[in-house]
C-alpha positions in Angstrom: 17.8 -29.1 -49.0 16.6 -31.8 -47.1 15.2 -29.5 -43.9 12.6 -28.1 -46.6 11.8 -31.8 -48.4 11.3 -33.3 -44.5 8.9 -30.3 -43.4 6.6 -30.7 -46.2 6.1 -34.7 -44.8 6.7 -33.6 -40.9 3.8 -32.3 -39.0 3.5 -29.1 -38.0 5.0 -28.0 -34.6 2.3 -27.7 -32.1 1.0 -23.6 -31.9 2.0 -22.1 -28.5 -0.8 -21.8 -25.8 -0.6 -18.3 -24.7 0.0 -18.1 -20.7 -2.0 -15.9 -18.3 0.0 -13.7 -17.1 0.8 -13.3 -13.5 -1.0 -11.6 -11.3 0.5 -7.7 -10.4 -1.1 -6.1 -8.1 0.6 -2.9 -9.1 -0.5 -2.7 -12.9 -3.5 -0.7 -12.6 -4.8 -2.7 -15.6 -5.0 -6.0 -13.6 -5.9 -4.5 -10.2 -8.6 -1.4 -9.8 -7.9 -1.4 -6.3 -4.8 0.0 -6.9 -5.1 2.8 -9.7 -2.2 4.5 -9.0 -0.3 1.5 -8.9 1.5 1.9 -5.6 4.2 -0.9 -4.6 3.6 -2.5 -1.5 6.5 -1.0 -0.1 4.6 2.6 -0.5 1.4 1.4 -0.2 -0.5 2.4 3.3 2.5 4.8 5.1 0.1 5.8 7.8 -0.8 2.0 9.2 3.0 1.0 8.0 4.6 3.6 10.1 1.9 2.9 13.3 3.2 -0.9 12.9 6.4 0.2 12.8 6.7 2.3 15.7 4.3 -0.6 17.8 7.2 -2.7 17.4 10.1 -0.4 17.8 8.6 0.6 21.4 7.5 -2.9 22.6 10.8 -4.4 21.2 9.1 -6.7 18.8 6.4 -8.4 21.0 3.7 -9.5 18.0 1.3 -10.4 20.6 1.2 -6.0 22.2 1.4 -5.1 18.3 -1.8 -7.4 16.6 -3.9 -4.3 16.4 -1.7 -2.5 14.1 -0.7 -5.8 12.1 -4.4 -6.4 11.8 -5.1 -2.9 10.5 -2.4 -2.9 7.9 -2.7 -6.2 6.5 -6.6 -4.8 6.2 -4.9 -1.4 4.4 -2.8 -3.8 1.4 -5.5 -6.5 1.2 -7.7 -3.0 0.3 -5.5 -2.0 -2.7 -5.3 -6.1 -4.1 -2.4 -6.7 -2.5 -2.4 -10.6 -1.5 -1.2 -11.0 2.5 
């Protein structure tokens, strides 16, 4: 009885400020780069698998493999993926 006497005299709880949401850069809605909404784990296979194989054959050497880094961090930054 008293919760409902007290909230007349109380004042009223501050409203919620909506938050933004984050950013998804696999909901097409918040990314058109990326319409079909690709993961970045499926995004770009072709520069992916190139990188891949750079540094399979070169045992890991980043310095022999910048060209394929460069060209697949290129490929996500394309579909709003942020590298």
């Amino acid at each position: 009885m008293f919760s409902s006497l007290l909230s007349w005299w109380s004042p009223s709880p501050p409203s919620p400020t909506p938050t933004p949401e984050k950013y998804d850069p696999t909901n097409p809605k918040m990314n058109p780069l990326n319409p079909k909404g690709l993961k970045p784990c499926c995004a770009c296979p072709a520069t992916k698998s190139a990188r891949d194989a750079c540094f399979l054959e070169k045992g890991g050497e980043q310095g022999q493999c910048a060209e394929f880094v460069k060209k697949h961090v290129e490929c996500m930054r394309s579909l709003g993926f942020e590298i």
